[in-house]
C-alpha positions as CSV (number, residue, x, y, z in Angstrom):
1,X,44.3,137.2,142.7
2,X,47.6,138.8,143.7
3,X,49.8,140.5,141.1
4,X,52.5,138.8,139.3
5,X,55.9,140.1,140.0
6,X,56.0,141.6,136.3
7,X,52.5,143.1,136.8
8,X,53.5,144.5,140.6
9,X,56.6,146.6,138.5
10,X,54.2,147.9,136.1
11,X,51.9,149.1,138.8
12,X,54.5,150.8,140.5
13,X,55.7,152.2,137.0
14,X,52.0,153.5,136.1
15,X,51.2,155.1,139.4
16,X,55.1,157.3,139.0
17,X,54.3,158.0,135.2
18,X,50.6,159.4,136.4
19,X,52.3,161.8,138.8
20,X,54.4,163.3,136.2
21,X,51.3,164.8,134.6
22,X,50.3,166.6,137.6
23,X,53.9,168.0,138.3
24,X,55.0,168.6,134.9
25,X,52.3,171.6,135.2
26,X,53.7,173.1,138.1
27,X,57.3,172.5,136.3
28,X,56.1,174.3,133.1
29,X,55.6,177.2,134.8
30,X,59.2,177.4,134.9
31,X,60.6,175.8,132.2
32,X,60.2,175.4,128.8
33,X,59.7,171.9,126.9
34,X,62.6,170.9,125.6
35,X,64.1,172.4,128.2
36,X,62.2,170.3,131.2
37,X,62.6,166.9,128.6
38,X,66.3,167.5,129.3
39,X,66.8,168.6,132.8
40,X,64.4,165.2,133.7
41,X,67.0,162.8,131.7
42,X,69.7,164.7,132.9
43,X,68.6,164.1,136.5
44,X,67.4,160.6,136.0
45,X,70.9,159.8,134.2
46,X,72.8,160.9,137.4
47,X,71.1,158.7,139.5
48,X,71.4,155.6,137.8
49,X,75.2,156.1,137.3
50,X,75.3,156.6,140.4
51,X,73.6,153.4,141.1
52,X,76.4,151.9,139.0
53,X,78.9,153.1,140.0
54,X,78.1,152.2,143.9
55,X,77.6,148.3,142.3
56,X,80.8,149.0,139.9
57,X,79.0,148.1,136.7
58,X,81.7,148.3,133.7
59,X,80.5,150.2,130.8
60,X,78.5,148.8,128.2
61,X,79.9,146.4,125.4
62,X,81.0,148.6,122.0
63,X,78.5,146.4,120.2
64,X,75.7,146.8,122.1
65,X,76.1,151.0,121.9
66,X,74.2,151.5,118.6
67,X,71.0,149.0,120.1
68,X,71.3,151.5,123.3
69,X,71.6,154.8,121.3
70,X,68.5,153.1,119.9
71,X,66.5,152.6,123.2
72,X,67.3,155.9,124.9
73,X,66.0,158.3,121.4
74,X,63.1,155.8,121.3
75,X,62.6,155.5,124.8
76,X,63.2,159.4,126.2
77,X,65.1,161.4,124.1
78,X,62.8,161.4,120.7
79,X,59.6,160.7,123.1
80,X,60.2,163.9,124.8
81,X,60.2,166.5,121.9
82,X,57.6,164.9,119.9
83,X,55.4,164.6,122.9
84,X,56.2,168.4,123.6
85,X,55.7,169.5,120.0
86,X,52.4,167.3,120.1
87,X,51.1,169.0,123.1
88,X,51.9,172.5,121.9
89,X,48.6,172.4,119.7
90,X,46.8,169.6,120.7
91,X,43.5,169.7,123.6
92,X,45.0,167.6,127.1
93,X,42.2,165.1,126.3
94,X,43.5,164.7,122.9
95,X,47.0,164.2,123.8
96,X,46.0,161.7,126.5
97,X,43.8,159.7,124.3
98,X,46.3,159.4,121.4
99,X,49.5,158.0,124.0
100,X,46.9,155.9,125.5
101,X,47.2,153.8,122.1
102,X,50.2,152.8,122.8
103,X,49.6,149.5,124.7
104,X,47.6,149.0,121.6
105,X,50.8,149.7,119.3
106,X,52.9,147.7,121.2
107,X,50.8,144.3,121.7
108,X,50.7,144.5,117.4
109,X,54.6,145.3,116.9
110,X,54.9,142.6,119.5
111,X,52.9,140.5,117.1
112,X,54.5,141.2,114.3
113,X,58.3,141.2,115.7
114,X,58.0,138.6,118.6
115,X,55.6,136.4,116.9
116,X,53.2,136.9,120.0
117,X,49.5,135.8,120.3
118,X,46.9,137.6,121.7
119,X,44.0,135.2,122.1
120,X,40.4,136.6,121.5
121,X,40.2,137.6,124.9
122,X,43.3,139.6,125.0
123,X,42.3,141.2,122.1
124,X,38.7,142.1,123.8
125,X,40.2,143.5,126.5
126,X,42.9,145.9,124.4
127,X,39.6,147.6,123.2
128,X,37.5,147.2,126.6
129,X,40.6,149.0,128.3
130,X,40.7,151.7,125.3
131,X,37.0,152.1,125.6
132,X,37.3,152.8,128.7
133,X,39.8,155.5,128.1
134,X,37.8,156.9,125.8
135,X,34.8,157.5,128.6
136,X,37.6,159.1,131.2
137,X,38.7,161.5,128.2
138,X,36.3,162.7,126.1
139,X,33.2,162.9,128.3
140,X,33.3,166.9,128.2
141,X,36.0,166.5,126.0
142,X,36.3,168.2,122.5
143,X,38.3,165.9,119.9
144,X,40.4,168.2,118.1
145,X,42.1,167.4,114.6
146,X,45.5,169.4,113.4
147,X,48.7,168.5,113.0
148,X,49.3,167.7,116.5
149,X,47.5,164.4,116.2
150,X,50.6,163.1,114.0
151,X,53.4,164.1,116.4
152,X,51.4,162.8,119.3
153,X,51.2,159.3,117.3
154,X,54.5,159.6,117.0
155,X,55.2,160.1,120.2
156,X,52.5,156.8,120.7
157,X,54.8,154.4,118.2
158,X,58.1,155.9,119.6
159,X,57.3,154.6,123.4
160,X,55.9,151.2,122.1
161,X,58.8,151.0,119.8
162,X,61.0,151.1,123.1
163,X,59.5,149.1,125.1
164,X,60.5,146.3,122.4
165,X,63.9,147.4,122.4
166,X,63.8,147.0,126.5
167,X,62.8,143.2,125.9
168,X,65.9,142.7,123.0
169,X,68.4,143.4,125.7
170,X,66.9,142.1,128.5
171,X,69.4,139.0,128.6
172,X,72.3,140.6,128.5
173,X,71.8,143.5,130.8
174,X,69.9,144.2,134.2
175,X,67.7,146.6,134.7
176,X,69.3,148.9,136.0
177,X,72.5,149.2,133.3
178,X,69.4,149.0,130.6
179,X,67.5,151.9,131.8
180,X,70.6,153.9,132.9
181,X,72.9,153.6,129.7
182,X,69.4,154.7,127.7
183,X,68.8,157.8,130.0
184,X,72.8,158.5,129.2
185,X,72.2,158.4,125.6
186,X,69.0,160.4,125.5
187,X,70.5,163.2,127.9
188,X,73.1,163.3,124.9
189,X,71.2,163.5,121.9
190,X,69.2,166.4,124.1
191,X,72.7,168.5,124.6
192,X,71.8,171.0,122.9
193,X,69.0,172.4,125.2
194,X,71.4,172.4,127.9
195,X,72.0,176.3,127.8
196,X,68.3,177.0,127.2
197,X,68.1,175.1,130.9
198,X,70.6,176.4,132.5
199,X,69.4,179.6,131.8
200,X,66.1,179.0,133.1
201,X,67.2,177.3,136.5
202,X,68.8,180.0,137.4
203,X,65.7,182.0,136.7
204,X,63.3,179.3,137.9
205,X,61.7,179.7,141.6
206,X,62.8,177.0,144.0
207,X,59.8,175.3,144.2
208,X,59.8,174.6,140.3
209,X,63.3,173.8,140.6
210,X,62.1,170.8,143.1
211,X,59.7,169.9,141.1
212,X,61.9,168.8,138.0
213,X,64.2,167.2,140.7
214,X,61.6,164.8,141.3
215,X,60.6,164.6,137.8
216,X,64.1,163.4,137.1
217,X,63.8,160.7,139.8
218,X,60.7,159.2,140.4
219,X,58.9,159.6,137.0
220,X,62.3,158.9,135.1
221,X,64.5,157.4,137.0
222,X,62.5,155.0,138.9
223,X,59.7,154.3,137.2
224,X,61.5,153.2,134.1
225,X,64.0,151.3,135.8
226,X,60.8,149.7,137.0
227,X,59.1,149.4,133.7
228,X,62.4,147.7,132.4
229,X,62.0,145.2,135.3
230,X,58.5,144.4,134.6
231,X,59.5,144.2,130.4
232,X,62.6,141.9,131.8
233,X,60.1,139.2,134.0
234,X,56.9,139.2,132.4
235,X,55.8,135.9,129.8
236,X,54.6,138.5,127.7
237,X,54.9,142.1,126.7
238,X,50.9,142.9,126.6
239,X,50.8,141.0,130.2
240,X,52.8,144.4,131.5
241,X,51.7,147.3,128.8
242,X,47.8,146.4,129.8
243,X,48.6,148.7,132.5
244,X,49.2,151.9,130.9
245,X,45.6,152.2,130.2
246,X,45.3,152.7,134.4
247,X,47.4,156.2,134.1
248,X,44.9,158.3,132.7
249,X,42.7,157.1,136.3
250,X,45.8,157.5,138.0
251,X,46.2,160.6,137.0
252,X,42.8,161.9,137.8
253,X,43.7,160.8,141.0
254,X,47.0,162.1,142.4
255,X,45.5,165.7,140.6
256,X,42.6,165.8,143.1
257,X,44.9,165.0,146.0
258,X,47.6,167.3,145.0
259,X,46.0,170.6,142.9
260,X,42.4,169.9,144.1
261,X,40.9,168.8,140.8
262,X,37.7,167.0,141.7
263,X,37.1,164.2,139.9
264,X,33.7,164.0,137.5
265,X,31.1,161.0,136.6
266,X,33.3,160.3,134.2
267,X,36.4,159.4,136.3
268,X,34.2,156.6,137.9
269,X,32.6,155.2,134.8
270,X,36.0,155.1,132.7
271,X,37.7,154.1,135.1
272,X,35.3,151.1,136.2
273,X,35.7,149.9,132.7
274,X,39.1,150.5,132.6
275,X,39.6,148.1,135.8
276,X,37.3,145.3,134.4
């Protein structure tokens, strides 16, 4: 059965969001967290203005600038630090396994905000899908507990916060304005790591340099103005967010084709169940 036109955008968004955890690696390196978190919406932000201003898009309405200051600290800008800060202390596998609730997160806020019903078989599947997660992850995995655990659920509720605040506006802006006027806002709540980057791009090899470049564009830019599509067309909002659960597999994936990770038993058991 082909993909849906909402489902197709959320493919293309999961397989750009599972390359960002193989080159973030290689852009760490470099560059520090809050430092990368801004350089990416800083990149991504150019872009899309550019985008608008090639299709001369006016600037958003005054009353809508509070619901989009909203979307982009939800979205990138708050999303970012806590998912650095989380990350600082907490085992990959961990980290993984605790974002990976967020399709979980957002199906319930959807239910509770939307009035949206998952029928008994939706349901089923959220925790099929997280099961399946759960193989990929912690099959020679150690699940550690510290603090890191409660920014990383923050992190969690902060992206399936936004992708709530994507459907609210939906109507009354495209894609594209949605996604760019966010990444504006988020590149300037995250101001004041600017001279912490600068000073490490002009320390940072090229390669690295390259490397946040494409952060800022395909991961970013793209994939969310693709993820804001798919919120935009799809019947409902767990018909798209099923997907995330794929970028963990994804992930696995692109690392073995680009660092040489070879994939173990478990990649091929989780991600079977994952799948069904």
């Amino acid at each position: 059965m082909p993909f849906s036109p909402a489902q197709g955008y959320a493919f293309l968004t999961v397989t750009l969001w599972s390359s960002a955890f193989v080159f973030t690696k290689v852009a760490l390196l470099a560059f520090t967290s809050p430092a990368l978190g801004f350089l990416r919406c800083l990149v991504a932000s150019v872009v899309l203005c550019g985008l608008l201003a090639v299709k001369r898009v006016p600037l958003p309405r005054l009353r809508d600038v509070p619901g989009l200051l909203l979307s982009g600290a939800l979205g990138f800008a708050i999303y970012l630090l806590v998912f650095n800060k989380g990350s600082e202390t907490l085992t990959s596998t961990t980290g993984c396994i605790i974002i990976a609730t967020a399709p979980l997160i957002t199906a319930l806020l959807a239910t509770a905000f939307f009035r949206e019903r998952l029928s008994p078989v939706g349901w089923c599947a959220l925790c099929l899908e997280f099961g399946g997660v759960l193989v990929l992850m912690l099959w020679n995995g150690v699940f550690s507990l510290n603090i890191g655990i409660v920014w990383m659920l923050a992190a969690s509720l902060s992206i399936s916060a936004y992708n709530l605040v994507q459907r609210l506006f939906a109507r009354r802006y495209t894609s594209l304005e949605l996604t760019a006027w966010s990444f504006v806002a988020a590149t300037v709540m995250l101001l004041p790591f600017a001279p912490e980057a600068a000073r490490e791009t002009a320390r940072a090899p090229l390669g690295q340099i390259a490397t946040v470049v494409f952060l800022g564009v395909f991961p970013s830019a793209v994939a969310y103005l693709a993820w804001a599509r798919a919120l935009a067309v799809a019947r409902s909002t767990s018909e798209v967010t099923h997907f995330m659960f794929l970028t963990p597999f994804l992930s696995l994936i692109l690392g073995y084709a680009v660092i040489s990770e070879v994939p173990g038993p478990e990649t091929f058991i989780g991600g079977a169940v994952i799948l069904l």
